[in-house]
N, C-alpha and C positions, 0 to 999 in steps of 0.2 A: 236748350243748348246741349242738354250729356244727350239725348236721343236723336242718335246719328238718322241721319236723312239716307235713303239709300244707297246715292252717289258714294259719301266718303265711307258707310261701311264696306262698300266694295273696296273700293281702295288703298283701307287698312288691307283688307283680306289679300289684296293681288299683295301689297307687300309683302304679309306674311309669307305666300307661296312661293314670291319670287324668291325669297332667303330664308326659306327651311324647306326641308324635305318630310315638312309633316303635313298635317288636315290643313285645311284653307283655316283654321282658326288658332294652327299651331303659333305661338309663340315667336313675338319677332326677334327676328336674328341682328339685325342692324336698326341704329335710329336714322331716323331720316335727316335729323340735326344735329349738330354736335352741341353740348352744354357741358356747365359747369357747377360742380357742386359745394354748398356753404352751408353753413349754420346763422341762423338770421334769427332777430327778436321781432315776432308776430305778434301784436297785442301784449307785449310785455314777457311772451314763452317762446322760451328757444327751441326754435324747429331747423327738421333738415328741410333743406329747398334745392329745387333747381335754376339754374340761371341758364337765362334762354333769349333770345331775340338779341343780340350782340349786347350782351352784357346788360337787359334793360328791362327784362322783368323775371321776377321772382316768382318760382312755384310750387305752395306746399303741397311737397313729397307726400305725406299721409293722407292728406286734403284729396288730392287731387286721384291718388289712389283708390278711394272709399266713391270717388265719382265715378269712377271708370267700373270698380264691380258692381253699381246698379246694372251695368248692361248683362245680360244673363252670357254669352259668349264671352266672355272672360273670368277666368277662377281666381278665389278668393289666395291672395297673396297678403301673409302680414308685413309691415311699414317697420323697421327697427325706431328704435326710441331715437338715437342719435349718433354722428357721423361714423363713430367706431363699430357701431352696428353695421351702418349702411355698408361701410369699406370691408369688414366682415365676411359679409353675404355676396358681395358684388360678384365677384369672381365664381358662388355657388349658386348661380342663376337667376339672381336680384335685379340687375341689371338688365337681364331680358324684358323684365318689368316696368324698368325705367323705359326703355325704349319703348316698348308699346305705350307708356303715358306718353310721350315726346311724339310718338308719331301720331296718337289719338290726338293731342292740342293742334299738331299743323294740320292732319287732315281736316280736321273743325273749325281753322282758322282762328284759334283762341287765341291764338298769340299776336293778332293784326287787329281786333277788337275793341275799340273805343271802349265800351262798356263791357270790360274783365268779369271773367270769374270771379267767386266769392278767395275762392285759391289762387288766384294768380295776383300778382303784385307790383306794382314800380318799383325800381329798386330801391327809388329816394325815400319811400314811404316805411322802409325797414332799415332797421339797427343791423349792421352787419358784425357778425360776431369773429372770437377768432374761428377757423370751422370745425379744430378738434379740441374739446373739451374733458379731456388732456390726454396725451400721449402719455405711454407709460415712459418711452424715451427719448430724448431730446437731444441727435448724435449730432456732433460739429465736427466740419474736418479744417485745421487749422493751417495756414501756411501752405491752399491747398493750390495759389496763381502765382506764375514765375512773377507777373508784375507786382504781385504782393510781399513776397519773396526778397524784390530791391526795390523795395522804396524808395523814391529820389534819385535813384541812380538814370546815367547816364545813358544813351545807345550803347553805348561802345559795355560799360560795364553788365547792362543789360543782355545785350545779347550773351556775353562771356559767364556768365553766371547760369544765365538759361542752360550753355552748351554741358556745362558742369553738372548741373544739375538733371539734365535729360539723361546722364549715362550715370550716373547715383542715384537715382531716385530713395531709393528705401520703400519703406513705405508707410503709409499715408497717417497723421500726427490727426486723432480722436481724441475729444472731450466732449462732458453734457455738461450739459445748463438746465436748472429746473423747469418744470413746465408749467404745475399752476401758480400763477404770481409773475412768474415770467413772460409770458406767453398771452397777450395782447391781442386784439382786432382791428381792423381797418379803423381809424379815426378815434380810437384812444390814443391819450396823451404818455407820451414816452415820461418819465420822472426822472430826475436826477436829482439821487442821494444827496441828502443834505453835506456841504462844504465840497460835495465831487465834482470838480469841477477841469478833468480831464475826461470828459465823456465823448467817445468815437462811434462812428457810422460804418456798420461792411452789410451790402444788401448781399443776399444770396439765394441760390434754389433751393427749396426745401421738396426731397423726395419721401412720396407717404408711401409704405411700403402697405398693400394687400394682403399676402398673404405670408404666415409664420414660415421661418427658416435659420438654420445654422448650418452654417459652412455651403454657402451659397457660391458658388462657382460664378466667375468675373460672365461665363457665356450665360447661364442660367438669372443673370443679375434680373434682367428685367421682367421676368415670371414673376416676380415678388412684389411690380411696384404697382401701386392702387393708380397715383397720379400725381403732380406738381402743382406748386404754389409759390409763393412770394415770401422771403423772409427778411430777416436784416439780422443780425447780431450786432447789438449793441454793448459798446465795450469801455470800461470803465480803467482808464491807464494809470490812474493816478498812482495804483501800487501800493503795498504795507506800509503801514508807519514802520519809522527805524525801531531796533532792540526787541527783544524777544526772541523768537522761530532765528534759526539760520538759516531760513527759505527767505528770497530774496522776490519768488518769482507766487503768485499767488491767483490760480484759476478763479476761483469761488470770489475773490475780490473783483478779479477783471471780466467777470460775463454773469457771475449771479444773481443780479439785482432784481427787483421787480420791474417788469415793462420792459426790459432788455431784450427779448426775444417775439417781436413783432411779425404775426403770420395769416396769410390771406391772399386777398380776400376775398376768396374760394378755392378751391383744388380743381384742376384742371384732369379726367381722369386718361391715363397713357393710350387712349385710341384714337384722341382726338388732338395729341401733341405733336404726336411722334419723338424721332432720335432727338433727344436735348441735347447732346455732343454732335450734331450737326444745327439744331435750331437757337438753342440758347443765346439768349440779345440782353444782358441787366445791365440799367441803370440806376444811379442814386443822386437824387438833385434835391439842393439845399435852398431854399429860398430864389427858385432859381436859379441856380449855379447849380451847372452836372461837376462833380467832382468823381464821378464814377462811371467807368462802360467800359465792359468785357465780354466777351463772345468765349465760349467751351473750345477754345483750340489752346486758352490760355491757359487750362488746365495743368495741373502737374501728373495728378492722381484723376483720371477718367473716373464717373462717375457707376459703373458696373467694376471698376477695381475699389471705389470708395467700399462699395455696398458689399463685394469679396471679402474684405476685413476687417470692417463692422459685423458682418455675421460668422467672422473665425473667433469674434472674444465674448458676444454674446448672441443669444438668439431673435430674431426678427421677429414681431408681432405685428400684424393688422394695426394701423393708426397709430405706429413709431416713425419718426420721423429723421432725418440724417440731409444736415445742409452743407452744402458742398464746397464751400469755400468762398471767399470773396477777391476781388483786384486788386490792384493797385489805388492810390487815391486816399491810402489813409497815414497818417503818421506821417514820415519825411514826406512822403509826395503829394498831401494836399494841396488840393487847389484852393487858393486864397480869395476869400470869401469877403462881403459888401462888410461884415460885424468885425472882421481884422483879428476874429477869432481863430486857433487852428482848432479847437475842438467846439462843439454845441453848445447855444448858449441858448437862454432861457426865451421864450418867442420865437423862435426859429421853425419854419415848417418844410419836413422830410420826408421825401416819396421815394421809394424804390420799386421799379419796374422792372418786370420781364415780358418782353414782347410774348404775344400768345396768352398771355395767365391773366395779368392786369396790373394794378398798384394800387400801394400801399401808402397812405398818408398819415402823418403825426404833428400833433405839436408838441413842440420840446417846451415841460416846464420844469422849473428848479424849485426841489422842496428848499423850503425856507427857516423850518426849524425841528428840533427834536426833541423829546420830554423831557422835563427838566429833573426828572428824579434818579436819568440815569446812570450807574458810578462808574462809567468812566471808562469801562470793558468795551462799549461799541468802537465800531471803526470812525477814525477821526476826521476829520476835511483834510482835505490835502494841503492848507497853506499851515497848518499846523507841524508838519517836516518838511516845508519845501526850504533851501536854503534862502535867507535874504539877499 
């Protein structure tokens, strides 16, 4: 199967030719397919892969690398360990790599093959991980959809509020949330803190930035970005207990929890997406009920202005991440659901989509208890200050 038949080494080769202006062996310029990339558990080790055949089989990256340089017409390229490498290098010629594997499997037919490579994979057959193994940063932009903006409100005060708001903008209201502990995979369980039980859903785009940058100009935004993926910010309302702090309003209580920051489940890389402020479609459906669906016109803050002001406060690194804000659909404007809950309850299963990327699935469990040694300093359940 790796010793090309003569037929498809030609027709690697005419590809080569036809998109580069080097030797018929030069290096391809374009894949012949568009894919996607994850972090997946192989035999129990997390590897990077590609995802290929519309979403349905898996292919290690290193694997499938180390096959391609038995052939002597292709030079030895090293494989990075994991996704922060791979997004790294992409952009310093990695990538051309990637595509020569991707066009060597279609020309081979490897991907139509009942009986797979030792490296190729179903997708069902593999743990899908989250794909970065952790971002150094983990930016939100908060308040970033006019429908989010008025919740429950009306047309009439809707539109009047948008008007307001389109000639004030400001600009764009950033926070992080931590990444490892946070920051989940396809099909882990979302947790809710024990007695928290104001726990909120916002799906949103998370952009992986490529390549480092400070003071990245709104036109220059998209030179930075590696590619898209699927997130959610999960958000925890319940709020401080009374007395102590004169802070009334508490970030690190409303989005720091463990499993709150759900991302995947894979990275889509920006050749094969194109403009998300023209393609962007997310939704967030709870048990079946969509409670959520927005398209990028509902923006407040464009996502090359998000990424302008996230790199005027700090500097952009390869595999930091910066999600963009969620709808309408949460708080007052819920849509009222089969459990009569307006926030997540324990069994409840939650997918959030972006057309083009994929989704994200969870079950919502409720931790149920806490050690009993401790005095008293932790954060408390919320019926513990909720008025009677």
């Amino acid at each position: 199967m790796i010793r090309k038949s003569l037929f498809s080494l030609f027709l690697v080769a005419f590809v080569a030719v036809i998109t580069s202006t080097g030797s018929t062996f030069a290096q391809s310029m374009t894949s012949v397919q568009p894919f996607k990339v994850g972090t997946f558990a192989i035999d129990d080790v997390p590897t990077v892969g590609l995802v290929v055949h519309d979403d349905k089989l898996i292919v290690d990256l290193a694997a499938a690398n180390r096959a391609l340089e038995l052939m002597p017409e292709y030079s030895k390229v090293s494989m990075p360990d994991d996704m922060t490498g791979l997004i790294s290098q992409y952009e310093y010629g990695l990538k051309y790599r990637v595509y020569e594997i991707v066009n060597w499997l279609v020309a081979e037919g490897m991907l139509n093959d009942s009986d797979l490579a030792k490296f190729i994979h179903p997708v069902g057959d593999v743990d899908i991980m989250a794909p970065i193994q952790y971002p150094s940063k983990l930016m939100n932009a908060a308040v970033n959809f006019y429908t989010h903006a008025c919740e429950g409100c009306t047309e009439e005060a809707l539109a009047a509020q948008t008007k307001e708001r389109q000639e004030k903008r400001g600009v764009p209201y950033l926070f992080l949330k931590p990444t490892r502990g946070a920051i989940i995979g396809d099909g882990e369980d979302i947790i809710m803190p024990y007695g928290r039980d104001a726990i909120e859903w916002e799906v949103e785009m998370a952009i992986v930035f490529g390549r480092t940058g400070k003071y990245i100009s709104a036109d220059r935004a998209y030179d930075h970005v590696f590619g898209y993926m699927v997130a959610m910010d999960i958000s925890d309302r319940g709020g401080r207990p009374p007395g102590g702090s004169r802070f009334d309003s508490d970030w690190f209580v409303g989005k720091g929890h463990d499993t709150f920051a759900p991302h995947g489940p894979w990275i889509v890389p920006k050749e094969f997406y194109g403009d998300p402020m023209e393609r962007l479609h997310q939704t967030l459906v709870i048990d079946g009920v969509t409670v959520q669906e927005a398209k990028a016109g509902d923006m407040i803050h464009n996502i090359p202005e998000l990424i302008e002001y996230a790199s005027s406060l700090v500097t952009l690194y390869p595999g930091d991440v910066l999600q963009s804000g969620t709808s309408g659909g949460t708080g007052a404007g819920r849509v009222e659901r089969a459990s009569g809950s307006g926030y997540l309850i324990d069994g409840e299963t939650i997918t959030a989509n972006i057309e083009g990327i994929g989704s994200l699935t969870h079950t919502v469990r409720q931790e149920t208890s806490v050690p009993d040694d401790l005095s008293g300093s932790q954060l408390p359940p919320v019926s513990s200050y909720r008025p009677n």
